[in-house]
C-alpha positions as CSV (number, residue, x, y, z in Angstrom):
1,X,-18.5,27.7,-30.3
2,X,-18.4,25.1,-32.8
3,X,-15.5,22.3,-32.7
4,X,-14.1,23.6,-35.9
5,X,-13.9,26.8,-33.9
6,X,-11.9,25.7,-31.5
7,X,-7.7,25.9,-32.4
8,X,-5.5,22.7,-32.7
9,X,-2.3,22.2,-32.2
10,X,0.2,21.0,-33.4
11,X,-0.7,22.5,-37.5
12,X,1.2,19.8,-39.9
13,X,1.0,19.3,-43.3
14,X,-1.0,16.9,-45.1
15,X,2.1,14.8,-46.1
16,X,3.7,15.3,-42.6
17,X,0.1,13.5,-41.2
18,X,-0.2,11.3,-43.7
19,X,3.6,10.2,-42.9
20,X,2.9,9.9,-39.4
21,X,-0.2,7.5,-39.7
22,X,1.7,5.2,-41.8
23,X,4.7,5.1,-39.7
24,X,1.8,4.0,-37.0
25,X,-0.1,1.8,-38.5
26,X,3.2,-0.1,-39.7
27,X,4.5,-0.2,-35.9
28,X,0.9,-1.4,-34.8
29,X,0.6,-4.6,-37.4
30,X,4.3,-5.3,-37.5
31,X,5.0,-5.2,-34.0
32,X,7.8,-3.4,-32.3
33,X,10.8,-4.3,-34.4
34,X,8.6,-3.3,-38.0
35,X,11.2,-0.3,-37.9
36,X,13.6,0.8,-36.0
37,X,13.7,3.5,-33.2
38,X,13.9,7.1,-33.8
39,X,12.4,7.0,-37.6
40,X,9.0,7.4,-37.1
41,X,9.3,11.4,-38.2
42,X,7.3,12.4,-34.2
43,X,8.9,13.5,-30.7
44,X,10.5,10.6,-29.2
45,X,8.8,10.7,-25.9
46,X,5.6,10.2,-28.5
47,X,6.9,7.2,-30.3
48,X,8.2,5.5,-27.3
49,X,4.5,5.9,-25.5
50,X,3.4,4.0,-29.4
51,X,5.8,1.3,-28.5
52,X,4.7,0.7,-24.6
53,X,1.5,0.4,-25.9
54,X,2.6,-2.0,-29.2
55,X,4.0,-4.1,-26.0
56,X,1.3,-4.0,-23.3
57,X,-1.5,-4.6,-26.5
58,X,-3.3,-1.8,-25.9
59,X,-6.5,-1.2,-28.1
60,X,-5.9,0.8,-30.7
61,X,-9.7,2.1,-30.5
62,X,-11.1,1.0,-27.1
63,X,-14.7,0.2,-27.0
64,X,-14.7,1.9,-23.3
65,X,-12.9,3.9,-20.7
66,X,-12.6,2.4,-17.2
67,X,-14.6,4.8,-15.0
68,X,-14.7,4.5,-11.7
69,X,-17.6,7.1,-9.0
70,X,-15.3,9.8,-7.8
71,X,-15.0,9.8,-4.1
72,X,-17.9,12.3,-2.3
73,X,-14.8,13.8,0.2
74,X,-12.6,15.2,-1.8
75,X,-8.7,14.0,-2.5
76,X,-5.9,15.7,-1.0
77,X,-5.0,16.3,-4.3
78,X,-7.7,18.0,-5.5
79,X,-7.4,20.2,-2.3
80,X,-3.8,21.2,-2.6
81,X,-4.5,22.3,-6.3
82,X,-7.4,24.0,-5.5
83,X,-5.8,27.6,-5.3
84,X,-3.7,26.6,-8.5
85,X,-6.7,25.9,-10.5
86,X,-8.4,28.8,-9.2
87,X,-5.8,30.9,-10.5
88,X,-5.7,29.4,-13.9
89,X,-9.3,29.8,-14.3
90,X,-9.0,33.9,-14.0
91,X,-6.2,33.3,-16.2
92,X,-7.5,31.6,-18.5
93,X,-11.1,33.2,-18.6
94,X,-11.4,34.0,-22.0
95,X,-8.7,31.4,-23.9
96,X,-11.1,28.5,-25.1
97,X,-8.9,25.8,-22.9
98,X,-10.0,23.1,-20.8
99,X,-8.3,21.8,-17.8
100,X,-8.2,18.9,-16.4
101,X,-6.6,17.3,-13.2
102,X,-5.4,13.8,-12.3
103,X,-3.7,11.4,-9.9
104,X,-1.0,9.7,-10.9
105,X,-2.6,7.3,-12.4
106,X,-3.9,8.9,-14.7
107,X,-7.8,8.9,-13.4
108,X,-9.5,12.3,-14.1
109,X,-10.0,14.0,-10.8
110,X,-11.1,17.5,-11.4
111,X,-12.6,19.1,-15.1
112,X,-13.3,22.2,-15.8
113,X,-14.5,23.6,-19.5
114,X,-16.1,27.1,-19.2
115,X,-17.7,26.4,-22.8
116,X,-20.5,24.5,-23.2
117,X,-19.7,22.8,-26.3
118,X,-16.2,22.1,-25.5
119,X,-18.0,20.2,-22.7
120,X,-20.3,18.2,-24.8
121,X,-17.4,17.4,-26.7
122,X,-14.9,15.9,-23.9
123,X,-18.5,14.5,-22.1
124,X,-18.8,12.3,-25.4
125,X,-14.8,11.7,-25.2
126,X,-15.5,10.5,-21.6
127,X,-13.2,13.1,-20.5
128,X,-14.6,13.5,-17.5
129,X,-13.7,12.9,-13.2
130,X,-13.8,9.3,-12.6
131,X,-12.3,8.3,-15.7
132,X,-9.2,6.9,-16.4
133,X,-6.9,8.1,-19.0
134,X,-3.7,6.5,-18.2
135,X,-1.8,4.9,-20.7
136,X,-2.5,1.6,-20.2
137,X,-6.3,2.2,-20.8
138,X,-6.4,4.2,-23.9
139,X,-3.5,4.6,-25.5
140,X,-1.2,7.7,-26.0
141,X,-3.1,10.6,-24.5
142,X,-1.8,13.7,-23.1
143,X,-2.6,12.9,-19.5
144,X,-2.1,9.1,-19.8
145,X,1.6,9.5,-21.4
146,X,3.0,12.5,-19.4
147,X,2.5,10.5,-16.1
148,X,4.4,7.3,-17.8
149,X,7.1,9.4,-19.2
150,X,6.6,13.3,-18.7
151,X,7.4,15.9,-21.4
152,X,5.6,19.0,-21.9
153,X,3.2,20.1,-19.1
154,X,0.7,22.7,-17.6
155,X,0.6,24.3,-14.4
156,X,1.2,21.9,-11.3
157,X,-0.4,18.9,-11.7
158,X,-2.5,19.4,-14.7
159,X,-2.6,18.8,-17.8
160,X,-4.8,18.4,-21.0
161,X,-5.9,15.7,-23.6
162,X,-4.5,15.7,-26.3
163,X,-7.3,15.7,-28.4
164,X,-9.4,18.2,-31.0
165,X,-11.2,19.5,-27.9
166,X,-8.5,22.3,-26.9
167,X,-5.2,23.8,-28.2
168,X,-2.0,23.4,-26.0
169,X,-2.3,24.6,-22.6
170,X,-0.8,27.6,-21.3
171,X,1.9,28.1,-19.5
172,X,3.7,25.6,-21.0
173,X,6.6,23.8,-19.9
174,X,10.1,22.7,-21.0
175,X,11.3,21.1,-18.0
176,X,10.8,17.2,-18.0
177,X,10.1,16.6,-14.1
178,X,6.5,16.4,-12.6
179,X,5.9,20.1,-11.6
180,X,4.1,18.8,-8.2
181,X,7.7,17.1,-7.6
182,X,9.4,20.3,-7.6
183,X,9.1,23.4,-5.1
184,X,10.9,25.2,-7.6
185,X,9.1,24.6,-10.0
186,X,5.9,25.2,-7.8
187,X,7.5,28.7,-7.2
188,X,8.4,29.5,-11.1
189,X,4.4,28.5,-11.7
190,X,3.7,30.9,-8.6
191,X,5.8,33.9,-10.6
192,X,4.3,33.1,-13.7
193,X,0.8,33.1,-12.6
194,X,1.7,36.4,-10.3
195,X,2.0,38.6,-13.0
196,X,-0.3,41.1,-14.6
197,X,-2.6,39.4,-17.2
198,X,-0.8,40.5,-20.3
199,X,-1.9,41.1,-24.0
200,X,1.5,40.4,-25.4
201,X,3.8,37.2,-25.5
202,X,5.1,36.6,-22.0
203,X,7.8,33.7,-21.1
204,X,8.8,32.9,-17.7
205,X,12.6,31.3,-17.5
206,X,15.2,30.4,-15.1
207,X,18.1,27.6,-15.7
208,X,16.0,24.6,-15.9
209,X,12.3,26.0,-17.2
210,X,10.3,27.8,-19.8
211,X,6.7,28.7,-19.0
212,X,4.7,30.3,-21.8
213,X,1.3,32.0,-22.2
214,X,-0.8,31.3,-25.2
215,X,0.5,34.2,-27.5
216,X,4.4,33.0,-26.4
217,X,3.6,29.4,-27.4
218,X,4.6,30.3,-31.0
219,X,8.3,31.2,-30.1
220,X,8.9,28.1,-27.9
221,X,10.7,24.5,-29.3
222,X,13.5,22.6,-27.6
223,X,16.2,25.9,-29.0
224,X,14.3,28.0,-27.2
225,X,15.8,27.3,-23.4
226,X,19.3,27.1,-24.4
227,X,19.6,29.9,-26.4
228,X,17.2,32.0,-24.5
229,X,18.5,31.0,-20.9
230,X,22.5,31.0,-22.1
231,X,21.8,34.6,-23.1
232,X,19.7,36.0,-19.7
233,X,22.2,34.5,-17.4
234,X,25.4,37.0,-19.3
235,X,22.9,39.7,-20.2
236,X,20.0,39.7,-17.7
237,X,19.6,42.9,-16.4
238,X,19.4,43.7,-12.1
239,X,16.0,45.4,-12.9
240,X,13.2,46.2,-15.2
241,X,14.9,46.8,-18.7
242,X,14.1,47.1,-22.7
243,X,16.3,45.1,-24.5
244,X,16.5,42.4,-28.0
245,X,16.6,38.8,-26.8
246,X,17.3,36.0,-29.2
247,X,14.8,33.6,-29.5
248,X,14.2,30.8,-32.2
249,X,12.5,32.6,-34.8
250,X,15.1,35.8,-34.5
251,X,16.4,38.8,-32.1
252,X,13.0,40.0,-30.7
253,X,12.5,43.2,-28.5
254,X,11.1,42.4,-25.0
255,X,11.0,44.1,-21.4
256,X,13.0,42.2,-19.2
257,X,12.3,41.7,-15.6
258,X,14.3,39.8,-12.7
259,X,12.8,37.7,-10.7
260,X,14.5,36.4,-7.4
261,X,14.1,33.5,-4.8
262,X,16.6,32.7,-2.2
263,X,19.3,33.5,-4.6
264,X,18.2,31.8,-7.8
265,X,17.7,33.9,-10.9
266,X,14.4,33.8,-13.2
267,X,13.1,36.5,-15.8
268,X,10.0,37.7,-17.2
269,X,10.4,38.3,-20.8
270,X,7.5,40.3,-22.4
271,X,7.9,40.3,-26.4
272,X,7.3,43.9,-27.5
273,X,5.6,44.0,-31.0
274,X,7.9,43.8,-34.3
275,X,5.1,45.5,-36.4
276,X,4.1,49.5,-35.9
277,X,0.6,48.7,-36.5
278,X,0.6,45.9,-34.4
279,X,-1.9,47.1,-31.0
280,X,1.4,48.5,-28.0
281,X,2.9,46.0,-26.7
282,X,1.5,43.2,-28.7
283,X,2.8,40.3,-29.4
284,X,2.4,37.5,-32.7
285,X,-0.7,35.6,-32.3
286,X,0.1,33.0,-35.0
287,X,2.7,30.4,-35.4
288,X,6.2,31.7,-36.3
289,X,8.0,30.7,-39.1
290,X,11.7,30.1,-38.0
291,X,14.4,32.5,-40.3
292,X,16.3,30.4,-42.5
293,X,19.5,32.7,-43.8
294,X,20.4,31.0,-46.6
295,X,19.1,33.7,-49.0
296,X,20.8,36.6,-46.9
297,X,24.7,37.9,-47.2
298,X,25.5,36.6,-44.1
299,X,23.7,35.8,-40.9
300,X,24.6,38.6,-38.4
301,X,22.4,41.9,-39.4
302,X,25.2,44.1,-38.8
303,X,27.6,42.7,-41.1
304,X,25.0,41.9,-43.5
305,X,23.7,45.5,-43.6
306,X,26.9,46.6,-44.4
307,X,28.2,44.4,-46.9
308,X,24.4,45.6,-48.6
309,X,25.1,49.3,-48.6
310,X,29.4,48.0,-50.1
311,X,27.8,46.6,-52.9
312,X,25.3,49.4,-53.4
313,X,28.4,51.7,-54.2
314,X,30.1,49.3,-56.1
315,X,32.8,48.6,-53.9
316,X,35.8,45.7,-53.6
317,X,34.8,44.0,-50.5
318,X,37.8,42.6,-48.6
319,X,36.2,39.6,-45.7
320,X,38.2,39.0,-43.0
321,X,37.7,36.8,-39.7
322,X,38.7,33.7,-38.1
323,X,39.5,30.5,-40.0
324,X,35.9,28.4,-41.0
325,X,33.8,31.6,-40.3
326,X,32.3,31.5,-44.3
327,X,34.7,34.0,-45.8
328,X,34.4,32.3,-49.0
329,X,31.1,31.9,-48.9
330,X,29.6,35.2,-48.2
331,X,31.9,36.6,-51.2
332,X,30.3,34.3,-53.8
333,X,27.3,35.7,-52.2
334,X,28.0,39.6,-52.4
335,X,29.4,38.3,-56.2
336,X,26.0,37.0,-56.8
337,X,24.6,39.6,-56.0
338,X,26.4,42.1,-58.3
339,X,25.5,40.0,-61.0
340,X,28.0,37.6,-60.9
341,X,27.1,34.1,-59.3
342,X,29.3,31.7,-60.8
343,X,33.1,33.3,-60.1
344,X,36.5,32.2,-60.7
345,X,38.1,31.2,-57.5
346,X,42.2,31.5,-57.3
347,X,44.8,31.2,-54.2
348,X,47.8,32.9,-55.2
349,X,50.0,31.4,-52.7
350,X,48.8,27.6,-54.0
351,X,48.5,28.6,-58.3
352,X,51.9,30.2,-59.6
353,X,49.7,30.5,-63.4
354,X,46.4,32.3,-60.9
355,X,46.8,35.9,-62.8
356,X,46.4,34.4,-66.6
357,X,43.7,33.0,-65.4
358,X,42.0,35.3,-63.4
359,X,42.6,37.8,-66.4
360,X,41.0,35.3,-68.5
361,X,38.0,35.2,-66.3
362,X,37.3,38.9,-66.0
363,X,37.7,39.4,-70.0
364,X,34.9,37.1,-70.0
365,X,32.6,38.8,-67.4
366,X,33.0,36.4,-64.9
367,X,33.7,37.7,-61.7
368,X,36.6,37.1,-59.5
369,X,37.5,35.6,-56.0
370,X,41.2,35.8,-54.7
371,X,41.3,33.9,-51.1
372,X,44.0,34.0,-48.5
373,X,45.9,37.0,-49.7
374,X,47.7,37.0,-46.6
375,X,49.5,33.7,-47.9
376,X,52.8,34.9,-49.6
377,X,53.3,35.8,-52.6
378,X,50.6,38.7,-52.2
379,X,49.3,40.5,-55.1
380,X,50.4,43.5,-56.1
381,X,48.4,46.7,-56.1
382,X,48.8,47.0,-60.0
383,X,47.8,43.4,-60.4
384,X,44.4,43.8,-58.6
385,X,43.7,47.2,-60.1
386,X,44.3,45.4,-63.8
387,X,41.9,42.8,-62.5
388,X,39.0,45.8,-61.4
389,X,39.8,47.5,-64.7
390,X,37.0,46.4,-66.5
391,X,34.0,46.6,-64.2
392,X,33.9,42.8,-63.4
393,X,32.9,41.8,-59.6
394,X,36.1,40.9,-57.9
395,X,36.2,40.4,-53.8
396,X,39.2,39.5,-51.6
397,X,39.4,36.6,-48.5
398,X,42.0,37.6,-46.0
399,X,42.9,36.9,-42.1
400,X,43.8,40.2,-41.4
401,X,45.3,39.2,-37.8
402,X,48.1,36.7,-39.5
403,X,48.7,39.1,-42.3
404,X,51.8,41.1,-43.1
405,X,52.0,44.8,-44.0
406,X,52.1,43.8,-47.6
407,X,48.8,42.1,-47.6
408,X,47.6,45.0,-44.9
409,X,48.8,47.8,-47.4
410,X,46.8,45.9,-50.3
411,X,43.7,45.5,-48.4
412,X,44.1,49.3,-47.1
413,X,44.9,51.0,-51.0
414,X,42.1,49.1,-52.8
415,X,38.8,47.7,-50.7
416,X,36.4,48.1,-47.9
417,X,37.1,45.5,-45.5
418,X,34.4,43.5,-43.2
419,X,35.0,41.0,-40.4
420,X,33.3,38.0,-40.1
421,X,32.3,37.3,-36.1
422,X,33.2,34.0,-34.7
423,X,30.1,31.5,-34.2
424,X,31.0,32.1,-30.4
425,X,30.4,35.2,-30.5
426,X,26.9,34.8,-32.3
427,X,25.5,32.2,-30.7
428,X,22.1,33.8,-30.9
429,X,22.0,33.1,-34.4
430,X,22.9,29.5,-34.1
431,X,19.2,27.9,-34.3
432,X,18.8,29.3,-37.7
433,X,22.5,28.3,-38.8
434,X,21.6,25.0,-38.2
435,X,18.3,25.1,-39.7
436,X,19.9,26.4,-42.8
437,X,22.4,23.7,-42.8
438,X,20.3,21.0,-42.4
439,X,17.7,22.5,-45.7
440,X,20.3,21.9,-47.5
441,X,21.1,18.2,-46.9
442,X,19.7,15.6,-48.8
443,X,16.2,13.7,-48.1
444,X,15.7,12.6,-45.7
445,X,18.8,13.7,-43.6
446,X,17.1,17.1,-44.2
447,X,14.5,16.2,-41.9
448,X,16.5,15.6,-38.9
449,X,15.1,17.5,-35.7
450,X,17.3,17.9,-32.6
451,X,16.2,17.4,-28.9
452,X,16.6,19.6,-26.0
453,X,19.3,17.8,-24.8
454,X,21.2,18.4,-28.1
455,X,20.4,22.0,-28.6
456,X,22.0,22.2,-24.4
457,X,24.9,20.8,-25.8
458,X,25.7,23.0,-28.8
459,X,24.5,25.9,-27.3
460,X,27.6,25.2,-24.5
461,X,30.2,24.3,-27.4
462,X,32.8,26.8,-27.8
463,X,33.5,26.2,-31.9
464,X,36.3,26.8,-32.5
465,X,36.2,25.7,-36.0
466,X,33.3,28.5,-36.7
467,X,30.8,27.9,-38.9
468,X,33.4,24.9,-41.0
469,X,32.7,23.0,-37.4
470,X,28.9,23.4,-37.2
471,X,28.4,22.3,-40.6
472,X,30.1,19.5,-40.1
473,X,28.7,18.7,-36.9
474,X,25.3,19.3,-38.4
475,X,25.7,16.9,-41.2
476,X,27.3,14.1,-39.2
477,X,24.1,14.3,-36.9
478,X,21.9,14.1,-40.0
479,X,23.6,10.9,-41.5
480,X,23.2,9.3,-38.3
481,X,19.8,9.9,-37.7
482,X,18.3,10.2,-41.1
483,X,15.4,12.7,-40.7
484,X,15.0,11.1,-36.6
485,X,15.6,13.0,-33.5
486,X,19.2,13.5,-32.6
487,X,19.7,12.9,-29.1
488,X,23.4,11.8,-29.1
489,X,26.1,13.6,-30.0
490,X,29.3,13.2,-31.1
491,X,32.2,12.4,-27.9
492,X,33.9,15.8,-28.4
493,X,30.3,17.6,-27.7
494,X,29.4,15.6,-25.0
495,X,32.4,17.5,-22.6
496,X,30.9,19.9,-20.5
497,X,32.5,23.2,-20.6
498,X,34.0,23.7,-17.2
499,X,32.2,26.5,-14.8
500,X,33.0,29.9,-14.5
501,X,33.0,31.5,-11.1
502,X,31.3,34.5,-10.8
503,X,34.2,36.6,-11.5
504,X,35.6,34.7,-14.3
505,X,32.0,35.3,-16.2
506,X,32.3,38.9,-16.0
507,X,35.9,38.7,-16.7
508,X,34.5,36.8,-19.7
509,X,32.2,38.9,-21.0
510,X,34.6,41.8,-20.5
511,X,36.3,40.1,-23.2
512,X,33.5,39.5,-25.3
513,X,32.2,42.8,-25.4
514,X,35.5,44.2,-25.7
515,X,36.3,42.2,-29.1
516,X,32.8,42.9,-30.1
517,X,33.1,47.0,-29.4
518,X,36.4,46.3,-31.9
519,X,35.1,44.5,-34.2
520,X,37.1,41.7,-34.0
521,X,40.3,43.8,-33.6
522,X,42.2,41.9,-30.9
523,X,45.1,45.0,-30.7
524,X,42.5,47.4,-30.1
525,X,40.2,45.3,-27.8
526,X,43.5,44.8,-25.3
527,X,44.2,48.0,-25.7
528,X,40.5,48.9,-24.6
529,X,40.6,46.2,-21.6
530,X,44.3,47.6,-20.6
531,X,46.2,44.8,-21.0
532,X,48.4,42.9,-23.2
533,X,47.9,41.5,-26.3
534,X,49.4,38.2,-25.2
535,X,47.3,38.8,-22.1
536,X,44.1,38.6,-24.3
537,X,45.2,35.6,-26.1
538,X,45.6,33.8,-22.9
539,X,42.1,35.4,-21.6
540,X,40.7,34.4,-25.0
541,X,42.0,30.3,-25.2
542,X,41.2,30.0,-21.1
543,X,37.5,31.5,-21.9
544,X,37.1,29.2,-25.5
545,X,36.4,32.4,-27.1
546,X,37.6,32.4,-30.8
């Protein structure tokens, strides 16, 4: 194997490196305050090892690693990993990845590279036992910096330099504590390592962790655990199951299987292949590009399928839904689409002159969007039909559940309505609302990454203000870190949702599923549940669900 042969990771632009070595170089000539924190475009736990090593004037290229004879006996380190490491190597038998073991200070205990070249290459690296690749001694490494302040990691107490010499190691990590510090985490290793070698994209989750095997390193990011996790612990089935999990890069099909100890849930989530001619069970074996939406009707592929197939037929689409859930939006989308991507807007209830006007519009071919038609006055059946007359585009926004039988009689004579879910009920689609938001911000708020911490927290928020609320929220994050990494958030995100008992959660997603079964229809969801509709409203304000 050559060393061009051999993978790296992470793939980045030519302008994203070249931004990257400047932002370093500045830091280590101007000293720690040549820029402020959180601008340097690179994970934070990798700009603050830059800046301990800025501090503690650590040689940028070291002439030497310290190295000192590893002892003849051997460690009771290296003999409580021992059956670890013997594991990984069956493992990871044919995966060009070396492994490597140290102390906690960083000095190389145990190596093992079952290709020769990628030997020779980590021998001239001196990446080898005795050597000492803590922080301190040569800079920011992925053994070195992990042990100062620990971020993504291997199996228990290994890890791997981060250098051209191998591509991330598998499993992979999210969880931010030592493994060897954690029994659980010990057992979650233990389950990952005690399935079947698979040739498909496996994860391994519980509440805290994500482990991942080389082909499921393509779906994972700091999203991943919050939307993956919040998802299992409503949905996760009591046994061996098919189903579509949402994960960063979109709904994905997947066997699901439970995985129990002393109580605690975990799940193995093999990803079933997307592509017919893809081998059984396969999974992607490149990186994944993350869905942006932007360019589609609307988000959800139920609603967006349909409003395809009501423009197909030429039909006057009515959008209705909660308050900030892009009504207004998604009809200059289904206008644009028929041809028409620059319509008249008009409220009725706000524009006593909005029919002259609106007439105006359609003579010229313009296409027409009447909002909140549930507002009094409503207009009339022969007004709208006038309006339709001549072939132009015309759509209608109305909140069906505040509406009075005038605007319900309208909506019934003359168009196909569709109901826009509430962001809390499609929370699976929330990484790639947010990444759609934030490509459309400005340079270089666009740039603006979030943590794991952050994606916890808006994973948890109820939103009440829909879609409205997360763009906001999105773009108040950007401004403040301009193209950083948000870890703070705003005070109203930073209350955590109070804890449902175990009862209340399936009470919970009782209501959930009985709103989604009705599309949004809260009469006929109470009506399914057998109770009230003042009874669901409660249910629905006690639960946050919108």
């Amino acid at each position: 194997m050559r060393r061009d042969d051999i993978p790296h990771s992470p793939d980045l632009s030519r302008d994203q490196r070249e931004r990257i070595r400047r932002t370093r170089e500045a830091l280590v000539r101007g000293g720690l305050l040549a820029a402020p924190p959180g601008r340097s475009g690179v994970p934070r736990h990798i700009e603050q090892s830059w800046r301990r090593c800025v501090g503690e004037a650590v040689p940028v290229t070291p002439d030497h690693v310290d190295y000192r004879e590893p002892e003849d006996n051997r460690t009771t380190l290296s003999r409580a990993a021992e059956p670890v490491l013997e594991r990984l190597k069956d493992s990871l038998a044919d995966v060009p990845v070396a492994m490597v073991l140290s102390d906690v200070t960083g000095r190389i205990v145990v190596r093992h590279a079952a290709v020769r070249r990628q030997r020779e290459v980590m021998d001239r690296a001196r990446a080898a036992e005795g050597f000492d690749y803590s922080e301190r001694s040569i800079g920011t490494n992925g053994i070195g910096t992990s042990n100062a302040a620990p971020c993504w990691f291997a199996a228990p107490s290994t890890t791997t330099p981060c250098s051209r010499t191998s591509p991330a190691p598998a499993p992979r990590s999210s969880n931010p504590a030592p493994a060897a510090s954690s029994a659980r985490s010990h057992w979650l290793v233990h389950a990952y390592l005690s399935l079947a070698p698979a040739n498909t994209a496996t994860l391994v989750v519980d509440e805290d962790t994500v482990l991942a095997n080389r082909l499921g390193l393509s779906h994972t990011g700091p999203d991943l655990h919050p939307l993956l996790w919040r998802y299992l612990s409503e949905h996760g089935p009591d046994r061996t199951r098919r189903m579509r999990v949402p994960l960063a890069d979109g709904p994905h099909g997947a066997l699901v299987e439970p995985i129990r100890d002393a109580g605690k849930a975990a799940y193995s989530v093999k990803l079933l292949s997307r592509h017919p001619s893809s081998p059984a069970g396969g999974g992607a074996t490149g990186a994944v590009t993350p869905p942006v939406v932007g360019d589609l009707l609307h988000f959800d592929d139920q609603v967006n399928r349909q409003l395809e197939t009501a423009v197909r037929h030429h039909e006057l689409i009515a959008l209705t839904g909660p308050s900030g859930t892009g009504k207004l939006r998604t009809a200059v989308r289904v206008l644009g689409l028929q041809g028409t991507p620059d319509p008249l807007v008009v409220e009725p209830h706000l524009e006593p002159g909005w029919f002259g006007d609106a007439a105006a519009a359609v003579a010229d071919g313009r296409g027409l969007v009447i909002r909140r038609i549930h507002h009094d006055p409503v207009p009339s059946v022969a007004q709208v039909r006038a309006l339709a007359a001549p072939g132009v585009a015309l759509a209608f926004t109305v909140d069906l559940d505040a509406a009075g039988d005038a605007a319900v009689g309208l909506v019934r004579q003359v168009a196909t309505t569709m109901r826009l879910p509430a962001l809390a009920h499609s929370l699976e689609h929330l990484p790639a609302l947010v990444r759609t938001v934030s490509a459309e911000l400005p340079e270089p708020e666009s740039a603006t990454t979030l943590a794991a911490p952050a994606w916890d927290r808006l994973m948890s928020w109820h939103w009440r203000g829909n879609l409205a609320e997360l763009r906001n929220t999105v773009a108040l994050l950007a401004r403040r870190a301009c193209g950083g990494t948000v870890d703070d958030l705003p005070d109203k995100l930073r209350t955590p949702r109070r804890s449902l008992s175990l009862l209340e959660s399936a009470e919970r997603t009782a209501v959930v599923g009985a709103l989604h079964a009705a599309g949004g229809n809260r009469s006929r969801a109470a009506q399914a549940l057998g109770i009230g509709r003042n009874t669901l409203y409660r249910k629905m304000r006690e639960f946050g669900i919108t």
